[in-house]
FITIRO-689187 format. One line per field, with one value per residue (C-alpha): y, z, x. Coordinates in pm, whole numbers, plus 50000, padded with zeros to 5 digits. Layout:
N
v <- Y_...
w <- Z_...
u <- X_...
END
This chain:
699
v <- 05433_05799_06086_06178_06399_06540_06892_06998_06818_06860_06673_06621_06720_06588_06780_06585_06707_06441_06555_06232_06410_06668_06575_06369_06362_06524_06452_06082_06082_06258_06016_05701_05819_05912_05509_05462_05403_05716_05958_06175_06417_06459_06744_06731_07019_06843_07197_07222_06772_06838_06649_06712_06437_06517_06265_06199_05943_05981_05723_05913_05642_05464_05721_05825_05445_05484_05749_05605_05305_05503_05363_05675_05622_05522_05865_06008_06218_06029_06220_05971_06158_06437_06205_05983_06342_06399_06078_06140_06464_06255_06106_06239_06355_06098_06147_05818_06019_06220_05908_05732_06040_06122_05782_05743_06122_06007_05706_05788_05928_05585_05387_05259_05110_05408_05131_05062_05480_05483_05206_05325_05735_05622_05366_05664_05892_05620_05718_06102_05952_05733_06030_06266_06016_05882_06284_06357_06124_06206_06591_06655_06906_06974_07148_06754_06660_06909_06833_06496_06607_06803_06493_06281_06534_06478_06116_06115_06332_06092_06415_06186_06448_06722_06450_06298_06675_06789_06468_06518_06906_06783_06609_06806_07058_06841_06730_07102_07178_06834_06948_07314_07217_06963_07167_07391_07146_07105_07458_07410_07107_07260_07415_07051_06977_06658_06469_06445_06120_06045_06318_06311_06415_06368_06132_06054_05677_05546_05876_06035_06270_06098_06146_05889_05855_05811_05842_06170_06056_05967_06303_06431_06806_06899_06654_06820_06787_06878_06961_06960_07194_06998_06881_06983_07061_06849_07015_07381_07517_07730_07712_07666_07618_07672_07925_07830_07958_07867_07887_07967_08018_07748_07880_08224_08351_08437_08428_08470_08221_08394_08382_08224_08153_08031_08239_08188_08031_07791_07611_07284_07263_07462_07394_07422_07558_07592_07565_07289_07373_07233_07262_07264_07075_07291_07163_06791_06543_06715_07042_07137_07428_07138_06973_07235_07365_06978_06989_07328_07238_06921_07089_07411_07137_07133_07389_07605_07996_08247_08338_07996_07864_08182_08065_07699_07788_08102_07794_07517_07786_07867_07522_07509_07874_07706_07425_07675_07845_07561_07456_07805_07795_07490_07633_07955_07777_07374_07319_07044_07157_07466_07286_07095_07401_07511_07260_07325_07670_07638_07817_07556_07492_07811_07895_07613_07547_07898_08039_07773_07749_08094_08076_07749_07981_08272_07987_07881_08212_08316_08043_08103_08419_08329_08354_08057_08135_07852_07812_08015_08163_08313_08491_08609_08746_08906_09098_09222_09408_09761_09765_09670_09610_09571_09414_09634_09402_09135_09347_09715_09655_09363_09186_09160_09355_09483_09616_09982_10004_09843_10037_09931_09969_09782_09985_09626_09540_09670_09694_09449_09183_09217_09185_08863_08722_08800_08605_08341_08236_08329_08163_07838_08006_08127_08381_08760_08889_08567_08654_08990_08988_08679_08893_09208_09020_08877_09159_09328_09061_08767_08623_08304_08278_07930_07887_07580_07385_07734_07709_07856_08027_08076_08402_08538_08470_08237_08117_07943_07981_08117_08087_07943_08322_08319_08468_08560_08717_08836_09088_09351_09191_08850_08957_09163_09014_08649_08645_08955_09120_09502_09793_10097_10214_10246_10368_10689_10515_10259_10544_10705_10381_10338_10668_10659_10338_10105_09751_09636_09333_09300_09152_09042_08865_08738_08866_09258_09408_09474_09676_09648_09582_09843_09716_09828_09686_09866_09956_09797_10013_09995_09986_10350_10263_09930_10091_10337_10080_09924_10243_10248_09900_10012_10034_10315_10267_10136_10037_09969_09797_09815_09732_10070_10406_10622_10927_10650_10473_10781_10934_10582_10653_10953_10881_10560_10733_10521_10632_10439_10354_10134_10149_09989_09684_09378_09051_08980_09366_09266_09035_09283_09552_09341_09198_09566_09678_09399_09489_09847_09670_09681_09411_09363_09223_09146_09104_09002_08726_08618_08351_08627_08720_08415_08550_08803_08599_08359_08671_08864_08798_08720_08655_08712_08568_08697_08501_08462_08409_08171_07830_07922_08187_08048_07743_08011_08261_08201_08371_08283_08439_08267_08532_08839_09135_09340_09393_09057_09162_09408_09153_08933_09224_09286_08909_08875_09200_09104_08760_08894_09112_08867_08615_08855_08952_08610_08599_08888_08746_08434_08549_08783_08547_08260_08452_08566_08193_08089_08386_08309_07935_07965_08189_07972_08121_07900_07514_07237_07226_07609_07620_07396_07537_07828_07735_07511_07749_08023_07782_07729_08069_08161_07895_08003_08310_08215_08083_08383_08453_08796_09007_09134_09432_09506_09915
w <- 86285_86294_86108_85884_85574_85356_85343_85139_84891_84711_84553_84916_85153_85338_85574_85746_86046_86233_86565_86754_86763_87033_87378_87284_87330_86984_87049_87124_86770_86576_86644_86587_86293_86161_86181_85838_85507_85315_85571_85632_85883_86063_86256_86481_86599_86871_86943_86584_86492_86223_86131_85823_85663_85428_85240_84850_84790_85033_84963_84998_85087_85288_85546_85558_85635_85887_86072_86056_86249_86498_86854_87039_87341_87322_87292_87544_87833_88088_88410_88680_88884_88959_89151_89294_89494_89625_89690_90038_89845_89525_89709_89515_89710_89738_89710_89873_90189_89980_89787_90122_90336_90058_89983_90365_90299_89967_90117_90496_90460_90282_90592_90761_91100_91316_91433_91087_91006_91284_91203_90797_90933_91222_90962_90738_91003_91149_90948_91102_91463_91494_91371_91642_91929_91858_91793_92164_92273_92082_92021_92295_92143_91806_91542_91421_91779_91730_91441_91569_91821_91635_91404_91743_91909_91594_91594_91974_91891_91653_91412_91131_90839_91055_91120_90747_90603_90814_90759_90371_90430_90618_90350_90066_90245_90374_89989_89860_90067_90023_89623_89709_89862_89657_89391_89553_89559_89227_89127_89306_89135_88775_88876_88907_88562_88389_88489_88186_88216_87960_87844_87539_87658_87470_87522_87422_87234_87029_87006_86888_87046_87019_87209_87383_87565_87936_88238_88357_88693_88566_88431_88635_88667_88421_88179_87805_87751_87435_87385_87002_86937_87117_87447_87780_87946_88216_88353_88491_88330_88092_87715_87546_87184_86982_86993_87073_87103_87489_87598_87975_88060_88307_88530_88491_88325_88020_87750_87450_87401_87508_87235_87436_87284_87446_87777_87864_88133_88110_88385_88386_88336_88006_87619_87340_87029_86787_86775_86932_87221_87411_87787_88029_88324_88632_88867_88821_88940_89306_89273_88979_88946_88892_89187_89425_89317_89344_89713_89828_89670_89883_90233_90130_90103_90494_90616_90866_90841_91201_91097_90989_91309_91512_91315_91389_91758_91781_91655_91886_92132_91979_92040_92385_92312_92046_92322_92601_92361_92255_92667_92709_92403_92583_92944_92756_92525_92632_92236_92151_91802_91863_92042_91728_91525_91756_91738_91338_91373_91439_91354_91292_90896_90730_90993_90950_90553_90437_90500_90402_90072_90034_90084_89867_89590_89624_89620_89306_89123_89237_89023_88746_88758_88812_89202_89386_89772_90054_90214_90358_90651_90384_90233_90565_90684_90315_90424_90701_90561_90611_90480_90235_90187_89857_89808_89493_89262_89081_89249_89166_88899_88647_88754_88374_88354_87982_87825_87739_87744_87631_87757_87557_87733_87420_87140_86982_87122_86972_87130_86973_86942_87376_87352_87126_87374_87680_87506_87410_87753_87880_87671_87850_88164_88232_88534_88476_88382_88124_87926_87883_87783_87508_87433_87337_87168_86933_86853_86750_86497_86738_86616_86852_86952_86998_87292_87582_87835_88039_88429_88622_88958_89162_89282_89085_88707_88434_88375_87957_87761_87370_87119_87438_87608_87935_87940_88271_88314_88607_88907_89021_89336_89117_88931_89114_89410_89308_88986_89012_88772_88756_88771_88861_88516_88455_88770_88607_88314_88575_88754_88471_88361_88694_88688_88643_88865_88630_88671_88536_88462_88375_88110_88120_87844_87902_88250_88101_88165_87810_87921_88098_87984_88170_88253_88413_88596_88446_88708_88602_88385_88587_88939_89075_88916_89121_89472_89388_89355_89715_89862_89759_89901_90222_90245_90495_90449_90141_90238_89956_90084_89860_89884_89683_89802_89961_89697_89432_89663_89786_89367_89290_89611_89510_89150_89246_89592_89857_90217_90352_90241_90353_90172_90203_90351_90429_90315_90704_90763_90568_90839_91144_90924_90904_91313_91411_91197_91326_91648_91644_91568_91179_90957_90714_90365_90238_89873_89729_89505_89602_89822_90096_90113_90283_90609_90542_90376_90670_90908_90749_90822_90474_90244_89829_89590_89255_88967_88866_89206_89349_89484_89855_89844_89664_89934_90200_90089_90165_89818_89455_89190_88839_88621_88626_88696_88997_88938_89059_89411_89394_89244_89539_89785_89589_89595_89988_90065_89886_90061_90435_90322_90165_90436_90707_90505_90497_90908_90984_90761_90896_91236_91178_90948_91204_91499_91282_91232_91596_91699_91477_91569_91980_91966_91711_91390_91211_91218_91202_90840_90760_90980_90823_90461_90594_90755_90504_90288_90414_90449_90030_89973_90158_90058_89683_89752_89876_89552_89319_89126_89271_88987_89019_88876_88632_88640
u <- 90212_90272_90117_90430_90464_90769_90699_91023_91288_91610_91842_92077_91789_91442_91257_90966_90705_90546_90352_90491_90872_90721_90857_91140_91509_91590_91952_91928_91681_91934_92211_91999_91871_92220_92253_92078_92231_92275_92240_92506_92335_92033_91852_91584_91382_91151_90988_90808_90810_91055_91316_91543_91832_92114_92301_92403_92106_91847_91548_91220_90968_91231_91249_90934_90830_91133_90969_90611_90713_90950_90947_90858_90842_91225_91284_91039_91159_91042_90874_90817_91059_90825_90582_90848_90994_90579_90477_90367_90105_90029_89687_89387_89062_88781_88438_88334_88214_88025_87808_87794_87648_87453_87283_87212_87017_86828_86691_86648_86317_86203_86339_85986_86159_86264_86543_86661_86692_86891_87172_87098_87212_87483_87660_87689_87840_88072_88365_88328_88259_88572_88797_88631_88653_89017_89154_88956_89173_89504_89457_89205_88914_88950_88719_88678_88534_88287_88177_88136_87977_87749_87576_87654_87402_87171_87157_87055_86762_86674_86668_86852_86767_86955_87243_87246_87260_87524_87727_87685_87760_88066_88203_88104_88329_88636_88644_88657_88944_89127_89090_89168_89456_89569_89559_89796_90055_90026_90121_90437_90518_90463_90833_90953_91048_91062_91433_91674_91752_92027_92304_92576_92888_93243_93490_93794_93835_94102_94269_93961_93712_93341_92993_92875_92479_92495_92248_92225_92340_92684_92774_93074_93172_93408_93247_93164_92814_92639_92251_92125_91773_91486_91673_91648_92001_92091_92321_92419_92770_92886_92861_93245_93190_92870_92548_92198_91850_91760_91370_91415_91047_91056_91317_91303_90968_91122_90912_91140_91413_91734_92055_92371_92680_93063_93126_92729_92583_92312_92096_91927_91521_91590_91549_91764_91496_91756_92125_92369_92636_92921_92847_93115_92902_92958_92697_92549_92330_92132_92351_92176_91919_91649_91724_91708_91393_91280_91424_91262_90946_90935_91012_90789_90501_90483_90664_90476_90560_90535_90128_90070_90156_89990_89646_89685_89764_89451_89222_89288_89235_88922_88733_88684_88465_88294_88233_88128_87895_87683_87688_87531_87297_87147_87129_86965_86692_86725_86735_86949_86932_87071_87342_87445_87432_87679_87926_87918_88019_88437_88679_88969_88928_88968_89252_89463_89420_89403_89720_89936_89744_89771_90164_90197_90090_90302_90565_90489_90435_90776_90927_90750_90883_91258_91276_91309_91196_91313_90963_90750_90906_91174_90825_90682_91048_91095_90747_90878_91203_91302_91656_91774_92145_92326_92651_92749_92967_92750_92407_92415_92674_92651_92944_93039_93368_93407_93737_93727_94101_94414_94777_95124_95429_95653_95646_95712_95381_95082_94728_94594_94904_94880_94487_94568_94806_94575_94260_94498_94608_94236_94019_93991_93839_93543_93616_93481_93851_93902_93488_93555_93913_93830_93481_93730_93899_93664_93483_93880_93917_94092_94434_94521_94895_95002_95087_95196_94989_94830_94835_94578_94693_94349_94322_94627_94676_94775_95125_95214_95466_95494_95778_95973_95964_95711_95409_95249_94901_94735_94693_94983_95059_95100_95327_95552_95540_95493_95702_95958_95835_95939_95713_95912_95952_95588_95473_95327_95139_94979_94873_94684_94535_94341_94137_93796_93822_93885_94021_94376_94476_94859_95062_95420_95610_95973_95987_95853_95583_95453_95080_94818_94401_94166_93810_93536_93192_92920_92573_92252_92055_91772_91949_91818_91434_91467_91561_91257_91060_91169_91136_90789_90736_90855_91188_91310_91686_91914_92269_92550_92860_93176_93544_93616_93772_93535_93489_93448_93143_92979_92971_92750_92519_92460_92392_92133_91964_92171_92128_92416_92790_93009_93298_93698_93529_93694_93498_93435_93320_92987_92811_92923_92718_92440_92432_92464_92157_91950_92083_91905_91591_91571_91440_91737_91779_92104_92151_92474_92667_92979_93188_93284_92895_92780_92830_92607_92376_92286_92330_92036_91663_91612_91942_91916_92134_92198_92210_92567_92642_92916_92739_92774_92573_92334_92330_92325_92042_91676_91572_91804_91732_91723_91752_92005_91773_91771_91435_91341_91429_91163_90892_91008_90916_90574_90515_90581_90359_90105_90116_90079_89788_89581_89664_89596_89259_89181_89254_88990_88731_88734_88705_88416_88233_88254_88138_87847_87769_87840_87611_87335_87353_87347_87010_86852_86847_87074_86950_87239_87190_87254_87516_87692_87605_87745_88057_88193_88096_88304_88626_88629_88545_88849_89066_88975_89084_89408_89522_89377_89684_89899_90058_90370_90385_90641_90563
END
């Protein structure tokens, strides 16, 4: 039974909070509970356990009972998918090595028989002895043959406190960084949200539009899905009928919910905290924002980045010293002792663990702040960047086009009555030209035309008809070209309409051309801060590429601090820019949003997608970015600088460190014991410090 109260009553209305309606499908709830006699609607607010009924006669005690006895965990988003996509990383550190080593310590000394304090201390160490002797044989010399070597060494000498406490030592420290590591994995996989596993969507029965529950994996794009306050979306599209307060902290860092209304796009792993919307589903099932965070995550678990794999290869070259060192402790001072103290002293743990743990959480801070990075090789290349090379539509500019002009050519035809038509026609699409024309249009007071079935012409226009006359909607060539539409009496006007570089799109009505709608794509507010910032980071050249007319490109250079324009490009110019700046040796960055950028994207040592880019770049760049801010770019740069330095701080102190120990070991100042203390101690020192959290900077 659940902790339920009524907290506030009128005549048609019940609000009750219960803490059990936190982490449930509100939606699913709401519909169930819409089942009961009386009710006539119900709304669930998950986020704050509230849930509030209206009806004509609405039994208190009933519903209260109702919700006491609730079944829960029918409702529960379920989130067994996160450890189904790590199973091969879910295995928690043991600490029987550490009770068994340590029991063979405690009681060694008590062991009367010398015989029996030998099988006591070599039954302890036989777990450390097999793995030593079958990697000699599999890996050849590794740090693990030396170490069991070392208590090997310890054992013959009959020394079995020295070989106990370096066992125990041994696995003190192999649990450490099996925890430390561990523990990095888990940071990545707090980016691995909970699956939705059922959706409502609307369907069409009996003549009537209804919702109907299905599994998540059934949703199909172009399926209407709605999300009531307290559910998760399931889905990436874009919002065509409702408003909602969205909490996107989980995919892009946000920490206040975000207001999103029809024309908005919304991305799976989110929550609805107020509000219910009509989703058009754009991406589903494994295309979804979710799921390719899920799939990164998985193949950034093990992926091995340029200094990652320099490290692993410098310390299996570092053994056989290690090796040659204890031979010539022993031909120095014929101390066995010294010998194993030797063998402790290896290089191979900190080297190996520390930089991928160190990588593993720069991962997983980048998604936590809205910037999902494909592995670590992406980070290490991002490091490495010189130029930086901005597509500018969608990157510089917002990509939103806005309508600051409407032109008549029908004195018959008003502004507005054209505007009207436009938004008409438009408003089932969600292209840039289609938003901002329907956008305009609402904020002038919107007037729908009735109009017939539209038809969308990719790339061109729309085609319906209204009051049996034709109207067609769309670019110049379109129109003219496509649909004989005349021009030559307007030449003049359409020529004053395009200054200031603003975008047309055309109107015709009966086979006229009744005006045209001027918009214009409006650079980010904090564009010329942003390639500051990168400048700052180390950025010696920033390139802007640009379809536009040369005076109009070089004016926005100017104005943000661009060294380089390209400008009249071709969609295929943009990857022979970026081959021949590789080409003279720089480290490029390519940053850009659209279909004809994926070229460029896979051409460039590191590729950045914007937000509201098209899928294929997306698929195509090594770093998307989750939320629409330039800005991120730069915290991705701060994020991979700060990466490199701490892991090559982490390289130099493990190499001094080490040789300090492996010194101090081979002329006898360090026993086995201490060398051990020491060593392992330096390895979780280091790997601690490769997960201290980095800030990124917002200043």
């Amino acid at each position: 039974m659940h902790k339920t109260r009524l907290i506030h009553q009128t005549s048609q209305r019940l609000r009750y909070v219960t803490p059990a309606l936190k982490q449930i499908n509100a939606h699913a709830l709401a519909n169930d509970l819409k089942k009961i006699e009386g009710v006539r609607e119900v709304r669930v607010n998950a986020k704050i356990g509230s849930v509030v009924f209206e009806g004509e006669h609405l039994d208190e005690k009933a519903l209260l009972k109702h919700l006491q006895q609730l079944d829960i965990g029918h409702y529960q988003i379920c989130d067994a998918s996160i450890n189904a996509c790590f199973n091969d990383h879910d295995e928690a550190p043991s600490m029987k090595g550490i009770v068994r080593s340590g029991m063979a310590l405690a009681f060694q000394p008590f062991i009367p028989q010398p015989r029996l304090k030998l099988a006591v201390s070599t039954l302890a160490s036989i777990p450390l002895l097999k793995e030593g002797l079958f990697e000699l044989f599999s890996e050849g010399l590794t740090s693990k043959v030396l170490e069991a070597m070392a208590v090997g060494v310890s054992l013959a000498r009959s020394d079995y406190s020295a070989a106990n406490s370096t066992n125990l030592m041994l696995e003190i420290g192999e649990y450490i960084e099996e925890t430390t590591v561990h523990k990095s994995d888990d940071l990545i996989k707090e980016l691995a949200k909970p699956n939705v596993e059922a959706a409502w969507i609307e369907v069409e029965e009996k003549g009537k539009r209804t919702e109907k529950r299905i599994s998540t994996a059934e949703v199909k794009v172009g399926d209407i899905v709605i999300v009531g306050a307290g559910d998760t979306i399931p889905i990436d599209g874009h919002i065509i009928d409702g408003m909602a307060s969205i909490n996107q902290v989980s995919m892009t860092g946000e920490a206040e919910p975000v207001k999103k209304e029809r024309g908005g796009r919304v991305i799976s792993g989110t929550i609805v905290e107020s509000g219910r919307i009509r989703i058009w589903a754009e991406q589903v099932g494994d295309d979804t924002a979710t799921q390719r965070i899920r799939h990164y995550i998985k193949s950034s678990l093990d992926e091995k980045s340029a200094i990652g794999l320099k490290a692993t290869h410098l310390a299996d070259k570092l053994v056989p010293i290690t090796l040659g060192m204890a031979g010539l402790s022993y031909l120095i001072r014929r101390d066995m002792a010294s010998v194993a103290a030797v063998l402790q002293a290896d290089y191979s743990c900190a080297l190996k663990l520390a930089t991928p743990v160190a990588f593993k959480n720069s991962l997983s801070i980048a998604g936590h702040h809205g910037i999902l990075i494909k592995g670590a090789k992406a980070l290490e290349a991002l490091s490495h960047v010189d130029t930086f090379i901005f597509d500018k539509t969608g990157t510089l500019t917002h990509g939103e086009l806005e309508v600051v002009e409407i032109y008549s050519f029908d004195k018959e035809w008003s502004k507005d009555a054209i505007l009207n038509l436009t938004a008409s026609a438009e408003e089932h699409y969600f292209h840039p030209v289609a938003e901002a024309v329907v956008k305009a249009a609402k904020e002038r007071g919107f007037v729908h035309m009735h109009h017939d079935e539209v038809e969308f012409i990719v790339a061109h226009g729309v085609r319906t008809q209204i009051n049996g006359k034709e109207a067609i909607i769309g670019s110049r060539h379109f129109l003219e070209e496509d649909e004989q539409v005349s021009f030559s009496e307007h030449e003049a006007k359409i020529e004053k309409c395009l200054e200031n570089g603003k975008i047309l799109l055309y109107i015709a009505y009966d086979n006229k051309l009744l005006g045209t709608i001027g918009m214009i794509d409006r650079v980010r507010a904090n564009a010329k801060e942003a390639l500051l910032k990168l400048r700052k980071l180390g950025a010696k050249e920033i390139v802007m590429l640009t379809g536009d007319v040369e005076d109009k490109a070089q004016a926005l250079a100017k104005e943000l601090g661009i060294d380089t324009v390209y400008a009249r490009l071709l969609p295929t110019d943009k990857s022979n820019i970026v081959q021949a700046l590789k080409e003279s040796g720089k480290h490029v960055a390519f940053i850009g949003d659209g279909i004809n950028d994926a070229p460029a994207l896979m051409n460039a040592n590191v590729g950045i997608s914007m937000y509201k880019g098209a899928d294929i770049a997306k698929a195509t760049a090594d770093i998307s970015l989750l939320k629409d801010d330039i800005d991120a770019v730069v915290e991705a740069k701060i994020l991979a600088n700060k990466t490199m330095a701490r892991i090559q701080s982490n390289f130099n102190a493990t190499v001094g460190i080490n040789s300090f120990i492996l010194m101090g070991a081979a002329v006898g100042l360090l026993s086995p014991v201490k060398t051990a203390f020491l060593h392992n101690g330096t390895t979780i020192g280091l790997l601690l410090n490769s997960m201290q959290k980095i800030r990124i900077e917002k200043s």
